[in-house]
C-alpha positions as CSV (number, residue, x, y, z in Angstrom):
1,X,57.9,31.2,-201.0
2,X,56.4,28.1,-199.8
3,X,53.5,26.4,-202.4
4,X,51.3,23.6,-201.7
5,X,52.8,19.9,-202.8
6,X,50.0,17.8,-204.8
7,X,48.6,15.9,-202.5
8,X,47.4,19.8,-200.7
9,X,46.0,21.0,-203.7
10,X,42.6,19.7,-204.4
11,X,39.9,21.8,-203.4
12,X,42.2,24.5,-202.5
13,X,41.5,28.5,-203.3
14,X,45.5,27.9,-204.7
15,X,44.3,25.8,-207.5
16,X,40.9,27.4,-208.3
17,X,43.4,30.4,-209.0
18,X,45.5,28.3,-210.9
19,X,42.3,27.4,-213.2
20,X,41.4,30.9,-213.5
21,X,44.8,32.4,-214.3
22,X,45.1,29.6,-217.3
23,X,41.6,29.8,-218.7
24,X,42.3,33.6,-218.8
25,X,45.9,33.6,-220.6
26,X,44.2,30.8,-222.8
27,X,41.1,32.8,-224.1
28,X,44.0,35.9,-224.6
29,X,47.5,33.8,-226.7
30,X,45.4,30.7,-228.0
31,X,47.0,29.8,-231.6
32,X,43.8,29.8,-233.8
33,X,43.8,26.1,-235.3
34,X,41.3,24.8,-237.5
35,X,40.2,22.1,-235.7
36,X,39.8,24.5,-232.6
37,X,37.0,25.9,-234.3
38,X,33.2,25.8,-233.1
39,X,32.3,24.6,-236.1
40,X,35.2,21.8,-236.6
41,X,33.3,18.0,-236.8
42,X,34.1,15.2,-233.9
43,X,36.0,13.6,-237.1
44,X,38.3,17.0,-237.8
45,X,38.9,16.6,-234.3
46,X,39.9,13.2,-234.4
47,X,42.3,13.4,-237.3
48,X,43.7,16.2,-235.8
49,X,44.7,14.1,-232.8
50,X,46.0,11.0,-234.6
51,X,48.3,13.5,-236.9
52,X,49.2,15.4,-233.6
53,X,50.8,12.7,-232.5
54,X,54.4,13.1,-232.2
55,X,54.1,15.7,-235.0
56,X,54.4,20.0,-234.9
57,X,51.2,21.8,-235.4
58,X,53.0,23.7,-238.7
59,X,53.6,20.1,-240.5
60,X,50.0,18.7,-239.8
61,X,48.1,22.0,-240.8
62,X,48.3,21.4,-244.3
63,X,47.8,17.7,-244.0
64,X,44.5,18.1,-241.9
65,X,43.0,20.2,-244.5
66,X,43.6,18.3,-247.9
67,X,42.2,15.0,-245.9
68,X,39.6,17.6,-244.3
69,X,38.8,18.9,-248.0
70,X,38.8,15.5,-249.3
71,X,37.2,13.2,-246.6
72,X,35.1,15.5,-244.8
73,X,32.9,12.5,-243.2
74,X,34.3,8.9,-242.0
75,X,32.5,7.5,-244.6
76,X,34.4,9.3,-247.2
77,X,37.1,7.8,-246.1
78,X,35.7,4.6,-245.7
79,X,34.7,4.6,-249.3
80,X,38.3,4.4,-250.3
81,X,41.5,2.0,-250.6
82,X,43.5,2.1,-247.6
83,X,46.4,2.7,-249.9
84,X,44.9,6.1,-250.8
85,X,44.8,7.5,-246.9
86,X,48.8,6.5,-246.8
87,X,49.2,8.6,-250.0
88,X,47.6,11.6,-248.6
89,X,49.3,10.9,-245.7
90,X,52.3,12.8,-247.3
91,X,55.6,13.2,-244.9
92,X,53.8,13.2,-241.6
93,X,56.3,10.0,-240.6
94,X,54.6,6.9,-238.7
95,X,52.4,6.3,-241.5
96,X,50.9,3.2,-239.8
97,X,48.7,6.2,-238.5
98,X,46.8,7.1,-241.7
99,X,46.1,3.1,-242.1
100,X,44.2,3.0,-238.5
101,X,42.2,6.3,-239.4
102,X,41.1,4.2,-242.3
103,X,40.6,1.4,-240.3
104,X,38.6,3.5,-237.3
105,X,36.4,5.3,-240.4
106,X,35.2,2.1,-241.8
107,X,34.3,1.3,-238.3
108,X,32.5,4.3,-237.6
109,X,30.5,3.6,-240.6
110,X,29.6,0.1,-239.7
111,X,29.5,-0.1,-236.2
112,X,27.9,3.3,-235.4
113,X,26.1,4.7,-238.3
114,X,29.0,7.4,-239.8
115,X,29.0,9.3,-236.5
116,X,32.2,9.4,-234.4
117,X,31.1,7.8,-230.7
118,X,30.8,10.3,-227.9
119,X,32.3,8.8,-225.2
120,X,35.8,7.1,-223.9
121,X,34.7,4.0,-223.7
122,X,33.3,3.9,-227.0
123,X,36.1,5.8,-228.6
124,X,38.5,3.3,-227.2
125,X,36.7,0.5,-229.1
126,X,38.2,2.1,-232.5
127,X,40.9,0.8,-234.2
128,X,44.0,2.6,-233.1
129,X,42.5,4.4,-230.5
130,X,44.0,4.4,-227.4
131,X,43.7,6.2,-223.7
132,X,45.0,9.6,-224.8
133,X,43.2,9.9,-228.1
134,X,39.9,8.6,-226.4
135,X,40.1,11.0,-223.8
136,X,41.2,14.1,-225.6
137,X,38.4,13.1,-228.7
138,X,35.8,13.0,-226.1
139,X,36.9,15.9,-223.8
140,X,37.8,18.9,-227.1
141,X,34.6,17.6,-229.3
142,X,31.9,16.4,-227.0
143,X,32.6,18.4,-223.7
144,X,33.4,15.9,-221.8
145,X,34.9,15.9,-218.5
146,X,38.1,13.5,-219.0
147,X,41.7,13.6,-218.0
148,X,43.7,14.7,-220.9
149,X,47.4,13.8,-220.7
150,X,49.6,14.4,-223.4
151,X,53.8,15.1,-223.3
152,X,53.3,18.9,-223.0
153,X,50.9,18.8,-220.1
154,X,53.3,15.8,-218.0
155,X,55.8,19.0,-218.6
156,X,54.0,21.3,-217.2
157,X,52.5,19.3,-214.2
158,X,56.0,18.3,-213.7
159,X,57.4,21.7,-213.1
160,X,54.6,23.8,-211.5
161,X,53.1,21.2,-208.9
162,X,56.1,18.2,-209.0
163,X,59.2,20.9,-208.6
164,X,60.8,18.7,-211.7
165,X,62.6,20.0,-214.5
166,X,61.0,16.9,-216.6
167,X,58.3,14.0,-216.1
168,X,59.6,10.7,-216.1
169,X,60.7,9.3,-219.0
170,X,57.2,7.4,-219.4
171,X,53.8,8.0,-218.2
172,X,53.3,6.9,-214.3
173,X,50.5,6.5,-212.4
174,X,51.2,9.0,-210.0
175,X,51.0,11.7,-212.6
176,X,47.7,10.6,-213.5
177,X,46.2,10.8,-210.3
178,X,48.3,14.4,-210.3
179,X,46.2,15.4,-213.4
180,X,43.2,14.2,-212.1
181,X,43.7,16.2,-208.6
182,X,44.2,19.3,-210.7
183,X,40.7,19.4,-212.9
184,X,38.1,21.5,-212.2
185,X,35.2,20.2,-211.9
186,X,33.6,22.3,-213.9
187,X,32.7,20.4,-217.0
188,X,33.4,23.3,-219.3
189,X,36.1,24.4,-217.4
190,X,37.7,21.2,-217.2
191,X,38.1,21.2,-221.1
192,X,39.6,24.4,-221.4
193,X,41.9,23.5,-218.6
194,X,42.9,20.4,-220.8
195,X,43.9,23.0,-223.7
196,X,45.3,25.8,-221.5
197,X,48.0,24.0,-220.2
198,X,48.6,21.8,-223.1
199,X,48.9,24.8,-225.1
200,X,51.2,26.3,-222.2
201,X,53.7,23.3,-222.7
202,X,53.9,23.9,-226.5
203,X,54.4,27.4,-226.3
204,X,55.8,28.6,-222.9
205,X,56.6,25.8,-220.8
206,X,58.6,24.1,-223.6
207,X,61.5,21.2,-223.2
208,X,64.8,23.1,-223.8
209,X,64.3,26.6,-223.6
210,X,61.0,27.4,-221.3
211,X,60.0,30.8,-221.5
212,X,59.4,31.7,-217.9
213,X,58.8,34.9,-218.0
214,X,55.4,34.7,-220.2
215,X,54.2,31.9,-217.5
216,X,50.7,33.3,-216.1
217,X,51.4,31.2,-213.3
218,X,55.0,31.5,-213.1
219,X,54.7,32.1,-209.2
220,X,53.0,29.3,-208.5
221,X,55.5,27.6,-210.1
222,X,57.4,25.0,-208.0
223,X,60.4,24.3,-210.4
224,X,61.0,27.8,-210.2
225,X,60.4,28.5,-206.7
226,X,63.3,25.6,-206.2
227,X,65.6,26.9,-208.3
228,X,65.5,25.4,-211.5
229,X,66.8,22.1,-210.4
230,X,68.1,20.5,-213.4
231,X,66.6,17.0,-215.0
232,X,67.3,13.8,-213.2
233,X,68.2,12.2,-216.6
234,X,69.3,13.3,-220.0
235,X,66.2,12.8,-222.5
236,X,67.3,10.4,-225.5
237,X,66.5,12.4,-229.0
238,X,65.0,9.8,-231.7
239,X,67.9,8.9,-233.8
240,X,67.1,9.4,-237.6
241,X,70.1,9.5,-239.9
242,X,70.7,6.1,-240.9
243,X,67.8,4.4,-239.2
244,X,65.3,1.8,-240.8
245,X,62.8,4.5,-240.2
246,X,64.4,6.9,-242.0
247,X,64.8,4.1,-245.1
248,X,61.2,3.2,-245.2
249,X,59.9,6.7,-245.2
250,X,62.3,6.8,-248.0
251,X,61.1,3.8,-249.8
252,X,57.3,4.8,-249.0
253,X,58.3,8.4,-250.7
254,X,58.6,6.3,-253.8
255,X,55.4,4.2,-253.3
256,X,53.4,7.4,-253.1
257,X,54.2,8.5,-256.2
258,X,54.1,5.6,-258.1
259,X,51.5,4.8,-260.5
260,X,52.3,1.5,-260.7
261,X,53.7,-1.2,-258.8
262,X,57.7,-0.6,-258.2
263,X,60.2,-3.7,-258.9
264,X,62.0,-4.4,-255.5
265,X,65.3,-4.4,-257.6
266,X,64.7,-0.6,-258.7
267,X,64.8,0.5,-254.8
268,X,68.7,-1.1,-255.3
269,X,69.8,0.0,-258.4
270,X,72.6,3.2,-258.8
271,X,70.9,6.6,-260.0
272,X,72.1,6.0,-262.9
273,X,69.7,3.3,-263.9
274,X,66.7,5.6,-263.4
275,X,65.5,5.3,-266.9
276,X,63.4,2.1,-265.5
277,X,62.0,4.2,-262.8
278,X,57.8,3.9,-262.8
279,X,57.1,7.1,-264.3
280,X,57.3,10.3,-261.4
281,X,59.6,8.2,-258.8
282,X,63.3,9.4,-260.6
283,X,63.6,12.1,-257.9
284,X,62.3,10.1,-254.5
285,X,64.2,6.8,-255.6
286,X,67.8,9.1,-256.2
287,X,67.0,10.4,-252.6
288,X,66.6,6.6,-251.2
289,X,69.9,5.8,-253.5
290,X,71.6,8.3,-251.8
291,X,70.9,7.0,-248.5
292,X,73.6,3.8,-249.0
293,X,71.8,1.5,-247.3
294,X,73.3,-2.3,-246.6
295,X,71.6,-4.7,-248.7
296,X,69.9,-6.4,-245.7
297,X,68.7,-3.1,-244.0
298,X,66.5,-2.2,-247.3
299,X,66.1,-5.6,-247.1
300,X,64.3,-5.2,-243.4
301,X,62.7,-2.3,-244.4
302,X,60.8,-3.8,-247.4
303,X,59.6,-6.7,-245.1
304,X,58.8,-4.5,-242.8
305,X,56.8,-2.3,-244.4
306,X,54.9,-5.5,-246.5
307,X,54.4,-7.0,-242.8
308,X,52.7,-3.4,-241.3
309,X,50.2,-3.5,-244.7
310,X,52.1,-0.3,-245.4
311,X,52.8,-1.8,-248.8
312,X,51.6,-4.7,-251.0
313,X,53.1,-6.7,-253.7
314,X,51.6,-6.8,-256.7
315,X,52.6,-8.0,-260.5
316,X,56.3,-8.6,-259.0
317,X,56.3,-5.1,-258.0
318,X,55.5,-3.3,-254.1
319,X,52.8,-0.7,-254.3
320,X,50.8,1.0,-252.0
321,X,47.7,-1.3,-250.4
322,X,44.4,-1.4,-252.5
């Protein structure tokens, strides 16, 4: 079976039947998510994205809708200590993320009247708001026409136009001018394109174990119609056991349920000194105990975590930022 390469493509009938074959498995297997909904805010959409990031759909759900319940608009938000949105940030991981949708909603309300910005350029001018985000705010909750390029869709241009098990290991510029030969140009279409084959990545055309036979365009695939070459490289996993970021999620576990500042000594003594726990952190302090850690990697951590305004210190103690 010969397929066209990228660069033959654009404008062809091959990829206008690639657009339909996508948009109609789309409309059919979509997961129903929240912030999918008509009716979901340019802000649901937006936190949706920043807690998307390099996080499963099933751990942000219940995330998205206690903030959604709780800070419905940006400037509900705004309104409150940056500290809170880290403690409602729960176990997402990075949690640097919940301090720049603070720092993006108190921008919204000062610099453009409560209402998320409509457009990439002005959704870039956000704090923490980069290319992706930008594009994929602008494109899923104003209709916009932009070039939406996340993991799951290099995976799948990668295989069915590329012939390659996997993208490289970082975003090129050759696979964005890829995935901006293969939009439609239909505006509307172009958006559901953006979530067809994302949503193809996550489900079908996954990393380990793709599921080609559910592929609606498995024969226009050109990874399969090669054989299934294997990956030029072997991905590198994100080491977690033992890491510093596994110590300061531990150590921010304890921050979030502290109601009170927590003496930097406490996150060294033994468990069995837990009686001088602030009250509710017994069970989240055994857990960091637990983790052994070298004196100068809590050490790190605690810095760290002081230096990223994850934490503050405050009456000798580290709590979360007011």
């Amino acid at each position: 079976m010969s397929l066209p390469g990228a660069a033959e493509l654009a404008g062809t009938n091959h990829l206008t039947d690639l657009h339909q074959s996508m948009d109609r498995w789309f409309s059919e297997v979509a997961r129903v998510l929240p912030w999918r909904s008509s009716d979901c805010s340019p802000w649901g959409i937006l936190v949706s994205e920043v807690m998307l990031q390099q996080t499963p759909v099933v751990r942000v759900l219940p995330v998205w809708e206690d903030w959604m319940e709780r800070w419905p608009e940006p400037a509900d938000l705004a309104k409150q200590p940056s500290g809170v949105a880290v403690r409602h940030w729960g176990r997402l991981g990075y949690p640097r993320r919940a301090l720049r949708l603070h720092a993006a909603a108190v921008a919204i309300v000062e610099q453009h009247a409560g209402r998320v910005p409509d457009s990439h350029g002005s959704l870039l001018s956000l704090p923490g708001v980069g290319d992706y985000t930008a594009s994929a705010v602008a494109a899923f909750a104003f209709g916009r026409r932009e070039t939406v390029v996340d993991t799951n869709i290099r995976r799948v241009h990668a295989r069915l136009v590329s012939g390659l098990a996997l993208p490289a290991p970082s975003l090129t510029a050759s696979e964005m001018r890829l995935a901006q030969s293969l939009m439609p140009d239909d505006v509307e279409l172009s958006v559901r394109w953006n979530a067809s084959v994302m949503e193809l990545g996550a489900l079908v055309c996954t990393a380990r174990s793709p599921k080609c036979s559910a592929c609606p365009v498995r024969d226009s695939c050109a990874w399969l119609a090669a054989g299934e070459p294997p990956p030029t490289y072997t991905p590198k996993g994100q080491a977690w056991h033992g890491t510093d970021r596994q110590l300061r999620g531990a150590v921010m576990a304890v921050l979030r349920l502290a109601d009170s500042p927590v003496a930097p000594e406490l996150f060294e003594r033994p468990t069995a000194d837990l009686g001088f726990a602030a009250e509710g952190t017994a069970v989240p302090l055994a857990a960091l105990h637990r983790l052994n850690s070298a004196p100068e990697q809590l050490e790190r951590a605690l810095e760290g975590l002081l230096r990223d305004g994850l934490a503050e210190m405050h009456d000798g103690g580290l709590r979360l930022p007011a």
